[in-house]
Every structure is written in C-alpha cells, then in structure tokens.
N, C-alpha and C positions, 0 to 999 in steps of 0.2 A: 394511916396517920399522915405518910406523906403526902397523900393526893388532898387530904383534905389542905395543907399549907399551901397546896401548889396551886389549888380553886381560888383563894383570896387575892393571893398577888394577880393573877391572871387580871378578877376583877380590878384590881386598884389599878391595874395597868390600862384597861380598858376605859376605865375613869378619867386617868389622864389625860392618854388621846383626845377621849370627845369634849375633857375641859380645853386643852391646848387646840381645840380647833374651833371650837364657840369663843374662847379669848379674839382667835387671828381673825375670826368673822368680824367680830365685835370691831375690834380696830380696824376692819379695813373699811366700816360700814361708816364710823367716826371720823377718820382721815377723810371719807368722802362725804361727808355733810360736811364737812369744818371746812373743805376747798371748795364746796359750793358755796357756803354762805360768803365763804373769802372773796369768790369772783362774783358774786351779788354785791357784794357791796363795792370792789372796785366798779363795777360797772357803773355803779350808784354815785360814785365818788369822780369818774372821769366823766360825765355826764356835768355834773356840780362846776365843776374844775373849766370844763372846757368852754360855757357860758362866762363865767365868772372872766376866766381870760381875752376871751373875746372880745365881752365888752367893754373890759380895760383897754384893750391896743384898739379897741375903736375911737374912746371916746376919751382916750390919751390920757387917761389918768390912771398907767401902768406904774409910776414912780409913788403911790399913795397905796395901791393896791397889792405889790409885793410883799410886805410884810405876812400877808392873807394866806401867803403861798408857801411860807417857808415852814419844813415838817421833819423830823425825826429822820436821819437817815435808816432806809431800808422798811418805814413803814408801808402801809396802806397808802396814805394819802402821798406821800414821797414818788413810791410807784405810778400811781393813778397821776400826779400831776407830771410828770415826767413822758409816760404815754401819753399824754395830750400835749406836751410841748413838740415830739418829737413827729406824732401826725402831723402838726401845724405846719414843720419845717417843707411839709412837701406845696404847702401854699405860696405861692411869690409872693403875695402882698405882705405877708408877716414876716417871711424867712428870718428877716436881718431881725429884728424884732426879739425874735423869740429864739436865735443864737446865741444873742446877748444875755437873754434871760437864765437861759441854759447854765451859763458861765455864773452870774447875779449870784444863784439859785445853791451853787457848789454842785452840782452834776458834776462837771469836767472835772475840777480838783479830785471830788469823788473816785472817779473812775481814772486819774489818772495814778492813785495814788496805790490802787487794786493790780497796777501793773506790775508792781512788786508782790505780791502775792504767791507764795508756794502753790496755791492750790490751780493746778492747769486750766479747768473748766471757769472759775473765778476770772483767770487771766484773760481767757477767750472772749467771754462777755466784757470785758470792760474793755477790749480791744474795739470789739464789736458796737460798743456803746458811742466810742468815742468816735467811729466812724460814721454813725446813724446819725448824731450828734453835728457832725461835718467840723469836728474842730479843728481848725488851722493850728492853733497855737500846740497839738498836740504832737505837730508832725515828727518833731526832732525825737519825740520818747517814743514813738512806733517806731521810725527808723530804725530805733537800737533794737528792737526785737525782731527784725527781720535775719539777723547774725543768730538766734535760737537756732536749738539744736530739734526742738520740737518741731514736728510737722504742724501741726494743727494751731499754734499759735503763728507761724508762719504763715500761712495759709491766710488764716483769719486777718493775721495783720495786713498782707499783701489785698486784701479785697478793701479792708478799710480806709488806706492807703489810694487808695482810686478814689472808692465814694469822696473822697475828702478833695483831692486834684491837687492839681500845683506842680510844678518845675520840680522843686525837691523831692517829693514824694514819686512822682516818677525818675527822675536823677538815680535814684536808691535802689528804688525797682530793678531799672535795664544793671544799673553796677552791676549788682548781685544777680545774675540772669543766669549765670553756668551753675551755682553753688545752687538756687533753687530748683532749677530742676532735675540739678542729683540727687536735691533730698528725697523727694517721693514724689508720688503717682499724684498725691493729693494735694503738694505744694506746685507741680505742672500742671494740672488742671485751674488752680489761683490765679499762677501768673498769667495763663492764656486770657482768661477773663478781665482779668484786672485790666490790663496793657491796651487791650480793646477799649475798656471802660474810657482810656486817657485820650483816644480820637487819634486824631492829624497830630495832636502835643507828641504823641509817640513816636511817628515817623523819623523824623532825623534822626533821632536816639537808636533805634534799632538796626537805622540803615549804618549807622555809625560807627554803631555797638563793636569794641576789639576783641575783649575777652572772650576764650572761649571759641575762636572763630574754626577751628578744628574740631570743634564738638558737633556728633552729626544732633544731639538733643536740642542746642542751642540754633543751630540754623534752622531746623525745622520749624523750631517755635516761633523765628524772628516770621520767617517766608509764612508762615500760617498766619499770621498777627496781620501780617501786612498786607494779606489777600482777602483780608476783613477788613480794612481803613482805607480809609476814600482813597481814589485812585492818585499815583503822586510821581513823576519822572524819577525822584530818586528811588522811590520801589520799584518800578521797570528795570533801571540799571542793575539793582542788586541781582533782581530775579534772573535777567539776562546773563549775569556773569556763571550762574548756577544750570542754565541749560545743558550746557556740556557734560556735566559732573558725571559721576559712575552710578552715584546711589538713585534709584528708582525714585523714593519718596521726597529726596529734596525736589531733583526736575519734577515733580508732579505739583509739589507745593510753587514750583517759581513759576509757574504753567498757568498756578489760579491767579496769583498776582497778574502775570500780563493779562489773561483772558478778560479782569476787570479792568486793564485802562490800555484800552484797543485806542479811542481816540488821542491817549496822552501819546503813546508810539508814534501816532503816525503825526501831531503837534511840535514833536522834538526830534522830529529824524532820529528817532531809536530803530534800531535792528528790530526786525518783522519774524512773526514766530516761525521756527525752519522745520520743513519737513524735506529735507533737499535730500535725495538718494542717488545710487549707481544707476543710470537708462530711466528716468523718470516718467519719460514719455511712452514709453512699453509699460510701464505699471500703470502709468492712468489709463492707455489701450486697454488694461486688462479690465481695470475698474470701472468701464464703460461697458466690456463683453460683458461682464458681471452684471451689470444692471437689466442687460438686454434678456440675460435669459432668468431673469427674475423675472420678467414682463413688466417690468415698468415701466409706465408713462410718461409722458412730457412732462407733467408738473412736477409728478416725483423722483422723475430724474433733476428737475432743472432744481429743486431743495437739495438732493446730496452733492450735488453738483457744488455747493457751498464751500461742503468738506474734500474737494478734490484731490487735496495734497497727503490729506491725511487719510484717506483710503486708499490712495497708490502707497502708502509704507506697508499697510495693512496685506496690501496684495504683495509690495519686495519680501514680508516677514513671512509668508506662506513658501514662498519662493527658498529662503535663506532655511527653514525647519524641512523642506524638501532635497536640499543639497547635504544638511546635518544628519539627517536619516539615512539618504544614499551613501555618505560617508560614515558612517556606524555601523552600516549591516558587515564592512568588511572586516569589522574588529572580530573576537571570539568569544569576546563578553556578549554579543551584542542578541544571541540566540537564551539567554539566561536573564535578558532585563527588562523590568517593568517602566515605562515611559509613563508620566503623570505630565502631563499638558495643561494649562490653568491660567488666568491672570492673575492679577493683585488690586485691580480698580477698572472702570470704565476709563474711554479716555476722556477730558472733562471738555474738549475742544467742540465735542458733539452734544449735543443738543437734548437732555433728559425727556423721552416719551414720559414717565413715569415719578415718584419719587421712589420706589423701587429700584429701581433704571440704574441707579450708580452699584447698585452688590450685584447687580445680573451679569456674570461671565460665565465661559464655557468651561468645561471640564469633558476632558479624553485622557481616557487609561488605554495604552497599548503596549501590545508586546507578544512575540512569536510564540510565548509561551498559551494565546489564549486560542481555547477551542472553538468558539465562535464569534461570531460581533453581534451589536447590540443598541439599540440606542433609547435611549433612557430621559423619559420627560420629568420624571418625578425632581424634586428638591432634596437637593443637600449642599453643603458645605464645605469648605478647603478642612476644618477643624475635623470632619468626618472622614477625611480624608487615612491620618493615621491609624485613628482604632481599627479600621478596615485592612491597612495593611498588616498590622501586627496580628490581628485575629486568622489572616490567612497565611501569617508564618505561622503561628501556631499549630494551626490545622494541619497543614502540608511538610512542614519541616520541622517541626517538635520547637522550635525557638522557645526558651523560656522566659517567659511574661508575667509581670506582677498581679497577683489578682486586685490589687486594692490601688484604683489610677484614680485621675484628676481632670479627662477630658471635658472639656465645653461641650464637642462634636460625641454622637453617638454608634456613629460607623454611617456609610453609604447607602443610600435607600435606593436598591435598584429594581425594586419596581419599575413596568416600562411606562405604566400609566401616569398621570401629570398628577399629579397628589404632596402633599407635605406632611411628614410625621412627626416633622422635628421640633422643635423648639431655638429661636435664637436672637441675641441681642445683636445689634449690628450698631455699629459707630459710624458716622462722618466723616470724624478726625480722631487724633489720639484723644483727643480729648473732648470728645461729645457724643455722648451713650443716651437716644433720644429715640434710638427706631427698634421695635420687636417684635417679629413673627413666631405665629405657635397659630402651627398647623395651615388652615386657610386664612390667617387672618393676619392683618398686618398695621402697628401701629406707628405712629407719627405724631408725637406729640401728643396730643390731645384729639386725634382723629381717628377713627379705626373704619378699617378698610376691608373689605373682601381680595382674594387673589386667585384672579380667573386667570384661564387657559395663555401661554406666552405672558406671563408677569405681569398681565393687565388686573390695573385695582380697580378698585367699585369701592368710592364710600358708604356706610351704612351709618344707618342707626340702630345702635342693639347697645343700650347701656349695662345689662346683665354682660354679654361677652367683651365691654369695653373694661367692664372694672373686673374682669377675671385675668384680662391680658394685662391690667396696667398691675394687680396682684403681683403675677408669673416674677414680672419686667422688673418689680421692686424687690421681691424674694432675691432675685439673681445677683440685684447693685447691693442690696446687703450682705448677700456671702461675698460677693468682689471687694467691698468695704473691709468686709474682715480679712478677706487675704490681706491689702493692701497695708493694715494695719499690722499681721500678724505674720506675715511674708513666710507664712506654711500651707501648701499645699498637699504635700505628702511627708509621712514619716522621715527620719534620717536613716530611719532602718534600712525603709524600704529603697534608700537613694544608692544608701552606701552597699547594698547586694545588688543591683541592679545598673549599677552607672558604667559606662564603658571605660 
C-alpha cells in the first residue's frame, strides 16, 4: 500500500519539474522574440528619426519640426530619438545644433533628475548620459557626486566629467586627487584616464597640485599623467625634483616625463638626466671591453654608444652586487641563504627592440646551498617566484603551507629549453592591463604575435588563437574585477591560521 502512494507523488513530482522547465523555456523563448522585435523596431524608428532630423537642421526649419520629436519618457521613440541626437553630437556641423535640442527635448532635466535616484545602476547611466550628452550646465550636480562614497559612481562621474571639459570640472578633479585614489583600484584607473582626457588644461594643475603631496598614490599618478601630456618645462621641473627620491617607481615615472621633453631640457637650461657615478671613466672602459668581446661592430657599437652613461652604471651595479657578495660570505647566515637576483622594469632610457622588450629581465637564484648550476631559457615570472619557494620549504623543511592559495604565478618552469607554460597578464602601468601571454603567444591590443627564441615576436594571423587568448585575457580581468569589488581573495580562516 505504501509503495503504491509513493509511485504517484514520484510522478506528480516528475510532472512538475518538466512543467517548471517548459514554463522557463517558454519565457526565455518570449523574452527573446519581445527584445527582438524591441530592437527591430528601434532600429526602424532611429532610422525614421535620424532623416527626419536631418533634414530639419538642414533646411532650418528645426523650430516647426520639434514638436514631431517630443515622446513619452522612457519610450521606444524617446530612446531611438535620443541615440540619434547623441551619434549626431560627434558631427561638427550639428554639435551646437543638436546640444541645444538635447536640452529643448528634456534629456538633461531627465537625467539630471535620475541623479537622485536610490537605485546605483540608474545613477550611473544618467551620470553617463549627461556626459555623452556633453552638458555643461550639468557640471556643478556631477561635482557633488564626486564626494560618493560609491566607487563606481565615482568613477563614472570622473570620466563624464572629462568628456564634458572645462576649468571646473577639472578644478574638482585634481582637488579630490588623494580621496580618489584611496577609494579603489577602479576609481584610479578613472582618474588616470580622465585627467589625460583634459590635455595641457591639466598641467598646471597637477604640477601644482598640494594635497596629498606625501602620498606615494598621488605622485605617481600626477608623474604618470604627465609623462602622457605634451611635453611642458613645468613637468620637467617636477620630474626633476623626484630624481633623487628613494622610491624605485616614482624616479621611473619622472624618468618618462623627462625622456618626453629631451628638447624642452635642453630650450630652458633644465638639469640633464644624470647617470654620474664613483670612476666613471673605469666603468665606460669597462663598457667598451664589454662590447669588444661581444664582437661588435662599428655601427653597433657606435648605436650603444648612445646609451654610454647608462651602461657604465650598469657595469658600477655589477661591480657594487660583487663587493655585496664578498661582504656576505663573511656573515654566518651567509652558508644558509637563498639570493633571488631580478629587476622590476627595463630601464626606459634604452630604446625597445620589442614590445615585449619592457617585462624582459633577468632572473638568478643563488646560494651555497645549491648542488649544481644551470641556466634556464624557458619563461617565467617574478609571481612564480613564491609558490616555488614555499613548495620547496615544504618539501625540504616540513614548513606548513595552506593548501587553498591565490597565486597569479604558478611556480618556476626550469626547464632548460626556451618554451612557455605559463599564462600571464602583464600591465604597462598601474593602470593599463592591455598585454597577455599564454604559452607561445603574445597579445597587444588587438595584435597577436608569436614568441620566438630571445623574446623575438613575429606577428600572425590566426584569428582562432587570437579570440582564444583575448577569451583567457578577459576571464582573468573578470575575476580581478571581482576581487576589486569584493576585496577577497582567500578565506579569513585561512588568513587568521596562517598570517605571521
């Protein structure tokens, strides 16, 4: 008796399922005819729209024909004419034209009124609109949203705020230059953009700029800003002032500033870029025997010849990790330590064989501790760096290690042959995620490249492996998106058993 009750629910249950999944069919099949026919007929309708206006601002009788234009907010034709005022904006001859109409129309009221709005995503669009829009009159209601606590409306506004230009809107910008880029990853990546977007208008402002002047976030982003904007004596000064400093990445940033206004230096009697050392003339000696037993030739001598000054540091630094060494062996640590050898950039002074050319540095692991030597063409990473060492405390000294980590890097590939296993996105700047290798291949933008023997590229054509690596490339900036937003990468568990 029981089994026979227990057969029926089974079925009814069964029943439901495959009605609850012909329902979600059903609707997802409706939803998508209903936003077909939606964008059929917008298409239909900005088509309509965009004649119709046309030949109003042609034939001047846009004061008779306005009425034609005005629609339901948030309809169809609302929409559709809206995307056709806003393509037009990018014509000169209409701009002023069809700004106006914008405004005529209630666009701007519209969207400025949505700034109030609870709802984030609401906000962002109408932030976004009013920038597309290029409304001057809006500037003072963005301003106030640049004080949000939100990243993402920040951000948004901070980009709008450019498109739109003007004195104020940049004013607002540089003010608030320390507060935005403590907010996040997302509102420094804005401002770097934005700030550019304002040209030469930005120059004074940054070079000016007080607040914050202790913050190593805010110097790097002026020194980066400004080694993107036409070349200017007051960014030489600044840059100059920052040579000396301690931190590696500002001198690198003030390094690209001068590198772009070589002529303004030498126009304003500025300070010349210094590579001045102890015996200067024994290191260029050196860096001349060096070339000799390269076997090189007259021409390619007489090209590095360029870099003179800055390969005789290259030969003092070899000199200075040679006297470091001799002075460590006499320590008692010095029989127990693992030396990791590496840079942090090319130097930019020299001249890119490659676009490669700037991630290409060397990497030497030493230490008394090793049984042989080795030398190793294959590719890897500074990020491969750690999982490698920790896997070999593990191995050799029991160290205990989390099993559930968060590296980029996958450990060291010592293979001795020239090969790439890895996968990796590589950045510019803090804030330009634009280049990515996986395996032999290597992309740039919108180019993909092969990667021959010594880090030589070969463009290709292979649009199968170009849309697999720009795939990989956009997978990665979507989980970094969600860290960014979600500022977890590993458990608290596993932080607070593990943290020293």
């Amino acid at each position: 008796m029981q089994n026979k009750v227990i057969i029926p629910i089974i079925l009814l249950t069964i029943a439901a399922l495959l009605l609850l999944i012909v329902t979600l069919f059903l609707s997802s099949v409706i939803r998508r005819v209903y936003k077909e026919r939606k964008y059929r007929r917008l298409d239909l309708l900005k088509k309509v729209f965009d004649k119709k206006i046309r030949e109003s601002l042609e034939s001047g009788t846009m004061m008779s024909t306005q009425g034609e234009l005005l629609a339901p907010r948030n309809s169809d034709t609302w929409q559709a004419i809206e995307d056709v005022l806003l393509n037009m904006t990018n014509e000169e001859r209409y701009r002023d034209e069809v700004l106006k109409l914008l405004s005529t129309l209630g666009y701007i009221a519209f969207y400025e009124k949505q700034l109030k709005n609870r709802n984030v995503q609401v906000r962002a669009l109408s932030v976004d609109r009013l920038g597309r829009i290029n409304s001057d009159a809006s500037v003072p209601k963005l301003v106030a949203l640049l004080d949000e606590k939100n990243p993402e409306i920040v951000s948004v506004t901070v980009r709008s705020l450019s498109r739109i230009g003007g004195q104020t809107a940049l004013k607002a910008i540089v003010k608030r230059l320390p507060v935005i880029l403590d907010r996040s990853i997302v509102t420094r990546k804005a401002m770097g953009m934005a700030l550019q977007a304002f040209g030469a208008d930005a120059i004074p402002l940054l070079v000016e700029q007080k607040a914050g002047r202790d913050n190593l976030w805010v110097m790097l982003c002026r020194l980066d800003i400004l080694s993107r904007l036409p070349a200017d004596p007051r960014s030489v000064r600044l840059a100059t002032e920052h040579l000396s400093g301690t931190n590696v990445e500002v001198r690198s940033k003030a390094l690209r500033v001068l590198g772009r206004a070589e002529n303004i230096r030498t126009a304003h009697n500025l300070p010349e870029l210094s590579y001045s050392i102890p015996d200067q003339g024994k290191y260029t000696k050196l860096f001349e025997e060096r070339m000799d037993r390269l076997g090189f030739d007259a021409a390619h001598k007489e090209r590095h010849h360029t870099y003179e000054k800055v390969y005789s540091t290259i030969m003092y630094t070899d000199d200075a990790m040679r006297y470091f060494f001799e002075q460590y062996t006499k320590l008692p640590a010095y029989g127990n330590t693992i030396f990791i050898i590496t840079g942090d950039h090319r130097l930019p002074e020299i001249e890119m064989s490659t676009k490669i050319d700037r991630f290409h540095v060397p990497l030497i692991i030493f230490s008394p501790l090793l049984k042989r030597t080795a030398h190793i063409e294959s590719i890897s990473s500074q990020s491969d760096i750690t999982p490698s060492l920790l896997a070999f405390l593990k191995k050799n000294y029991h160290i205990a290690v989390p099993s559930t980590v968060s590296w980029v890097g996958s450990g060291l590939d010592t293979d001795p042959s020239f090969r790439n296993i890895h996968k990796y996105p590589l950045k510019h700047t803090k804030t330009n995620l634009i280049d990515y290798v996986s395996g032999m291949y290597f992309i740039d933008q919108d180019t993909l490249f092969s990667i021959g023997k010594y880090m030589d590229l070969e463009p290709i054509q292979d649009e199968k492996k170009k849309n697999e690596l720009i795939a990989e490339f956009n997978q990665y900036k979507s989980m970094n998106d969600r860290f960014t937003r979600e500022l977890k990468l590993i458990p608290d568990s596993l932080y607070e058993q593990y943290r020293p």
